[in-house]
N, C-alpha and C positions, 0 to 999 in steps of 0.2 A: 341487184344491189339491196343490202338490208337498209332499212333507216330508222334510225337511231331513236330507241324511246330515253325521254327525259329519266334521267339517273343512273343508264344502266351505263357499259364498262362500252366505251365505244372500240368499232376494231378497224386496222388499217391494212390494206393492203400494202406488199413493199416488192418490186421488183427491180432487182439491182443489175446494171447492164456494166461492162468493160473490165475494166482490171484490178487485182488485189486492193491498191490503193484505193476503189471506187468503193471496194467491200468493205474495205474498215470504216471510210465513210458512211455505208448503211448500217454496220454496225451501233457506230456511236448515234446517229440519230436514233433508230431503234430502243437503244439505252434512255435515252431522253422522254423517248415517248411513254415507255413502261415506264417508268418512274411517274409520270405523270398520269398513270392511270391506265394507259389504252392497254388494249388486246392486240392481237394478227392472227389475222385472215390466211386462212392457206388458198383461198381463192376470190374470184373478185367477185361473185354474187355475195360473199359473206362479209362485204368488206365497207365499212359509212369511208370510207375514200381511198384511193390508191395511189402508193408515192412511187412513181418513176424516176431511178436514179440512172440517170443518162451517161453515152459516152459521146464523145466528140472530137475524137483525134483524128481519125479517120472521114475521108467522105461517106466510105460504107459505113462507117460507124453509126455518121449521123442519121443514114438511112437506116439502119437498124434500130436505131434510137428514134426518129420517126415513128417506126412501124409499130415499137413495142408500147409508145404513145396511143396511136390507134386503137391500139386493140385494148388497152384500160378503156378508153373512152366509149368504146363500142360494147363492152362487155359490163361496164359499170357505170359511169359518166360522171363522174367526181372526180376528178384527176387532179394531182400538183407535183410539178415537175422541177426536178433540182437535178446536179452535178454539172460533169463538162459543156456539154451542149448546152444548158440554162443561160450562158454570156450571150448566146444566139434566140433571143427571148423572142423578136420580130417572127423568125424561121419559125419557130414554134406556134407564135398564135396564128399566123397565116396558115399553116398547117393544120392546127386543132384550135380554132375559135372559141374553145365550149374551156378550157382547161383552164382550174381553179385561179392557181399560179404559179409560178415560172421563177426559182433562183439557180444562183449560178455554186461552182463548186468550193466544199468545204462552207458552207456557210450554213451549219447549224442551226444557229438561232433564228433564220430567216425559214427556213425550213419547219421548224419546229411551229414558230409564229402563223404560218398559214395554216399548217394542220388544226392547230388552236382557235383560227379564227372562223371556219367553216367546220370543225366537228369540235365542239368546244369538252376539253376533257371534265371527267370527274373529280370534284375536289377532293383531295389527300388519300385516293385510291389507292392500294393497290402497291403503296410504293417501297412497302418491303420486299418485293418479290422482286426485284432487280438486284444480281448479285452485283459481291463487290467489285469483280472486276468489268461488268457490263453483260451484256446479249452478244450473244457472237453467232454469224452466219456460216459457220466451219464446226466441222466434227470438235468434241470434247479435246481432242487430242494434241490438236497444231492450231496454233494461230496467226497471225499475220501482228506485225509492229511494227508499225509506221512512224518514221524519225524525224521526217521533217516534210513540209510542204515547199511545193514551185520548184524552180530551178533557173540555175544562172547559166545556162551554155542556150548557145543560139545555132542549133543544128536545122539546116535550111529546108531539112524536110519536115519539121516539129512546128506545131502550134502551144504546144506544151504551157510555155511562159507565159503566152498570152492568154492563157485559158486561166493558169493554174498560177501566175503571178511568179516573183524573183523566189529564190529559197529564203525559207523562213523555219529552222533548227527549233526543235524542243528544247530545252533542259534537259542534262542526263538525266538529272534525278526524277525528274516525268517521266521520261522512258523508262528507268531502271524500277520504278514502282511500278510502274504499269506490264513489265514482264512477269516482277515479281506476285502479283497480282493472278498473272495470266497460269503462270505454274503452279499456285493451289488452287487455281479450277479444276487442273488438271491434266492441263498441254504437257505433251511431251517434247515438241517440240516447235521453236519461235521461230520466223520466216522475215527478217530482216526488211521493208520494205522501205522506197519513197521513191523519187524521180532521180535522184542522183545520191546514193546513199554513200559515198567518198566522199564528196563535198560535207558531209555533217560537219556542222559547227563554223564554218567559214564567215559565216553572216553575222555570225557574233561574238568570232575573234576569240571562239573555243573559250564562252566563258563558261566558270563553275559553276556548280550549284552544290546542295547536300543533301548528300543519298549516305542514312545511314549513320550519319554524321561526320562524311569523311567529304570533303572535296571533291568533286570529280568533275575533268573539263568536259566540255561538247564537243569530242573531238574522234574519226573515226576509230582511230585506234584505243584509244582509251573507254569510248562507249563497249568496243565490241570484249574487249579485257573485260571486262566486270561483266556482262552478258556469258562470257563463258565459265564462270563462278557459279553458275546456276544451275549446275548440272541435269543439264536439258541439251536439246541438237538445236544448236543456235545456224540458220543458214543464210546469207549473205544475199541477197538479191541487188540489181542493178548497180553493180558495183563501174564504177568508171577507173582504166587504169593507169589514175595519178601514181607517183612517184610512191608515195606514202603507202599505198598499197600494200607492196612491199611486207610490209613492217608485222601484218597480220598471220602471213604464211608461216610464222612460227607458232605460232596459237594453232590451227591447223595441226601439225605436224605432233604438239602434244598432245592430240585431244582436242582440246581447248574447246574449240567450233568444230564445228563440220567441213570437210577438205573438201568445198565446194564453192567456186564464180559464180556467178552469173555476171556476166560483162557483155553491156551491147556493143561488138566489135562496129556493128552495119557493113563495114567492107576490107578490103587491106589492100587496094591501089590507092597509094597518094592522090593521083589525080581526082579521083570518086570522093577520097576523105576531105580533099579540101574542099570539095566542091558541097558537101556535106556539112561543113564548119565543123570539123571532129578533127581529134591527134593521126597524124600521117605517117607515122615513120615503123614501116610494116617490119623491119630485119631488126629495132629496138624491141620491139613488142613481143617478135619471137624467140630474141635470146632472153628476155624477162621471163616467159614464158619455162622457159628450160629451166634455168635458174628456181622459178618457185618450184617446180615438181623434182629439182635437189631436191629441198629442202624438206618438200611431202611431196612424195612419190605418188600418193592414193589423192591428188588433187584431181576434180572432175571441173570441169570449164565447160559451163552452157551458153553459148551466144546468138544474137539471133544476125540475120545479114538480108541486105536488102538486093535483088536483083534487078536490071533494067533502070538504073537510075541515071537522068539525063546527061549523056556524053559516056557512058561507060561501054568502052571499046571491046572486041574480045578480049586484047591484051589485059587490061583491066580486070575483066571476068575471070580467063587464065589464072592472075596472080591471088584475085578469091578463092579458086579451087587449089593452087598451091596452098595459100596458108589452112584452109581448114585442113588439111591432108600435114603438112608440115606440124603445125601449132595441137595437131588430134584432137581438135573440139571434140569432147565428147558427148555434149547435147548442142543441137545446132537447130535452131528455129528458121526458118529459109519466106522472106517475106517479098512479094511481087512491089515492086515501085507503084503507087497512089499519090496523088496530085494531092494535095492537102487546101483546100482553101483560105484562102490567107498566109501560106509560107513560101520565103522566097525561094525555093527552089522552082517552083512555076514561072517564074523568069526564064529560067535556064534553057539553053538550046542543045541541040544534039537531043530531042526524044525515040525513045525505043520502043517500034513497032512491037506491037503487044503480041506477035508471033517469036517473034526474037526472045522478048522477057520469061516470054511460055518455055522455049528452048532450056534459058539457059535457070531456070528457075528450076525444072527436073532435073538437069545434069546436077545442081549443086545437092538435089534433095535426094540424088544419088551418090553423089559422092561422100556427101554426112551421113549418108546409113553408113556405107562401108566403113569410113571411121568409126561409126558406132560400135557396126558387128566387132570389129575388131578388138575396139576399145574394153567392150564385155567379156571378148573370149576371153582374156586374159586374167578375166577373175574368178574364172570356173576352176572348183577343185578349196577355193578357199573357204576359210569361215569367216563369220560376216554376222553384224546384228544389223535386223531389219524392225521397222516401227511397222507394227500391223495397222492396214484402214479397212479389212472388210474382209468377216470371213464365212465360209461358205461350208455348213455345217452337213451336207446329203455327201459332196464329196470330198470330205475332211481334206479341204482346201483354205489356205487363207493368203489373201491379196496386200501386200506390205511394201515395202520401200525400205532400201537401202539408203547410206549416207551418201550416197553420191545422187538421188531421185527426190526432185521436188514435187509433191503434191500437181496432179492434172497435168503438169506440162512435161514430165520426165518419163520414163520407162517405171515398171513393178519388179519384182519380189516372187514367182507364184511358187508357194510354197506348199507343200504336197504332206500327206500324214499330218495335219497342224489337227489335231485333236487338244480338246478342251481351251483354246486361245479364244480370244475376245478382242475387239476392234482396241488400239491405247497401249496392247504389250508389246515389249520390246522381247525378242526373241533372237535367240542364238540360232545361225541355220549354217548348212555346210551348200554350199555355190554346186551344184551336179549339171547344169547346161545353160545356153544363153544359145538367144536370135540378135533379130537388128535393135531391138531394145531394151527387153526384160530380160531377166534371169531366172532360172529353174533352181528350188533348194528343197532340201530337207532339213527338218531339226534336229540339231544336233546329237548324233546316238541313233537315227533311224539308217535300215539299211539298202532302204528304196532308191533306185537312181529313177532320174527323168530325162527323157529324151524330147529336146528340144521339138524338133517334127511333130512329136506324138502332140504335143501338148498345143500345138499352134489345131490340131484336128478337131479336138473334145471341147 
């Protein structure tokens, strides 16, 4: 651990744990502290203190969030710890005694205020070097925007609400600066984020604001309209599917957005969904389903689904692996049943011997490859623009994303002959193979084919 001589540019360490939403979290604090002078540390000997941004959805979460507590405090001994798990402030100083202090999530200013008070910053440092749209934790290229905080559904296996409070909507015209913002940095493309991003605007009765000088409500369809005016790959994350939904699959279909869900189904037996506090009605969901990929054909559906959740019969499980094989999830997350403390599903009777969950947790994460593989062959032979993330100049290779792949959680792009590309371009490439994930291409005009096999070898 360095310590800090009087005057100089003090630095902080920042270890950010859980999900997108956690990150744009570290982001904007990050933004706050540059501004106010500080530096960051790329490691915790270099660091006058380290901010731990916690998750705590999970019980493993909060054991990882634990652990990653530890090891700041072991490796530097200045700690202050913020995000989800910070509502469990007890858990944590019984834990790590020694740690600075303890907020809970989205709370900035309280965050900021302890950094301030144990590394006190430099006055009026420094504070040109914060661009205008903030510090961001993600490549130049994609960023993540965040619409609204909390969430109003009480799904029996979530602590969500209780962590993260009811939904609480931006202003369009916040979010629509703030994209705008985000695209002369330099993103190419916006990643849609919150707990329940359909609900936007519900809490405030989709009221307007002025962006630009025109009216615009808080509303999802109307946010995501003007988001696609930006001529950027706007993508949709945790989208829940309301009725309204609906309404977007034409934006889609022109362009507009990106022909991409993400929708947490968790399951598709009635029985499991009510037992879940979620919409049940599995044969409504799949002829919706049909209907939007009318309308866009090239719509890709990520979902994730829970196995082993308490009372969930085979029948139950059966009609899971119907709908993902029926509905063609084409990206499917497959997550084992976790007792969550604090949510009522721990009530619940009928639990599933963890050899069972194990079963049927493989079958399903077998059955979503096949959808997969399948779902991919059928794009082989086409042309396609991919957004590059990383390219690999010895064997004039470069690793990119299609519009149907989100950033770490979806399949790549691996594209073959990519001479003179850079991580940011968008490239024209022709589809020459596919596996259970990714895709093999070429640029467009080269007359190299790639075979799938070959390429899973090198």
């Amino acid at each position: 651990m360095t310590h800090q001589t009087p005057g100089t540019q003090p630095k902080i360490g920042l270890v950010s744990l859980g999900c997108p939403k956690a990150l744009v979290d570290s982001e904007r604090i990050m933004s706050t502290l540059r501004a106010q002078g500080y530096a960051f540390s790329r490691d915790y000997e270099g660091a006058d203190v380290v901010l731990v941004n916690t998750c705590g959805f999970l019980d493993s979460a909060k054991q990882e969030s634990l652990e990653a507590i530890g090891e700041a405090v072991g490796a530097n001994g200045r700690v202050i710890v913020t995000g989800c798990l910070g509502v469990e402030e007890e858990l944590i100083r019984k834990t790590h005694p020694s740690v600075l202090a303890v907020t809970g999530p989205h709370q900035y200013e309280d965050v900021v205020s302890a950094v301030n008070a144990h590394v006190p910053p430099v006055p009026n440092a420094f504070v040109d070097l914060v661009p205008p749209q903030g510090l961001r934790l993600t490549p130049r290229h994609y960023a993540y925007l965040k619409i609204s905080e909390g969430c109003n559904n009480r799904c029996s296996f979530c602590i969500i609400p209780q962590i993260r409070g009811d939904l609480v909507s931006r202003p369009a015209a916040s979010v629509l600066y703030e994209a705008e913002r985000l695209v002369a940095s330099g993103a190419r493309e916006i990643m849609v984020i919150s707990q329940d991003t359909s609900a936007y605007g519900v809490d405030t009765k989709y009221a307007t604001s002025k962006f630009r000088g025109r009216d615009v409500r808080a509303k999802f369809h109307d946010l995501v309209e003007e988001l696609g005016k930006m001529n950027v790959w706007t993508r949709l994350h945790y989208v829940y599917p309301y009725p309204h939904v609906d309404s977007v699959i034409p934006l889609m279909a022109e362009g507009k957005i990106l022909p991409y869900l993400d929708i947490p189904f968790q399951h598709a037996s009635p029985t499991v969904l009510r037992a879940m506090r979620r919409p049940a009605n599995q044969e409504k969901t799949l002829d919706r389903i049909r209907k939007w990929r009318d309308v866009c054909p090239d719509l890709t559906i990520r979902s994730n689904f829970i196995v082993g959740f308490p009372g969930e019969t085979e029948e139950d499980f059966e009609m899971l692996l119907d709908f993902v094989e029926e509905a063609e999830i084409d990206r499917a997350g497959v997550f084992r049943y976790e007792p969550v403390t604090g949510a009522p599903a721990n009530a619940l009777e009928g639990i599933i011997p963890a050899e069972v969950t194990e079963e049927r947790f493989a079958t399903l994460m077998e059955v979503a490859q096949n959808v997969s593989t399948g779902q991919l062959a059928k794009k082989v032979g086409r042309t396609i623009e991919v957004l590059v993330d990383d390219v690999r100049p010895e064997s004039k290779r470069a690793i990119a994303r299609s519009k149907w792949d989100a950033p770490e959680i979806d399949g790549q792009v691996i594209v073959d002959n990519a001479d003179g590309i850079k991580p940011g371009d968008l490239l024209t490439v022709t589809v020459t193979g596919s596996d259970e994930y990714d895709l093999f291409a070429v640029p467009v005009g080269s007359t190299s084919e790639r075979r799938p096999e070959l390429a899973q070898a090198q």
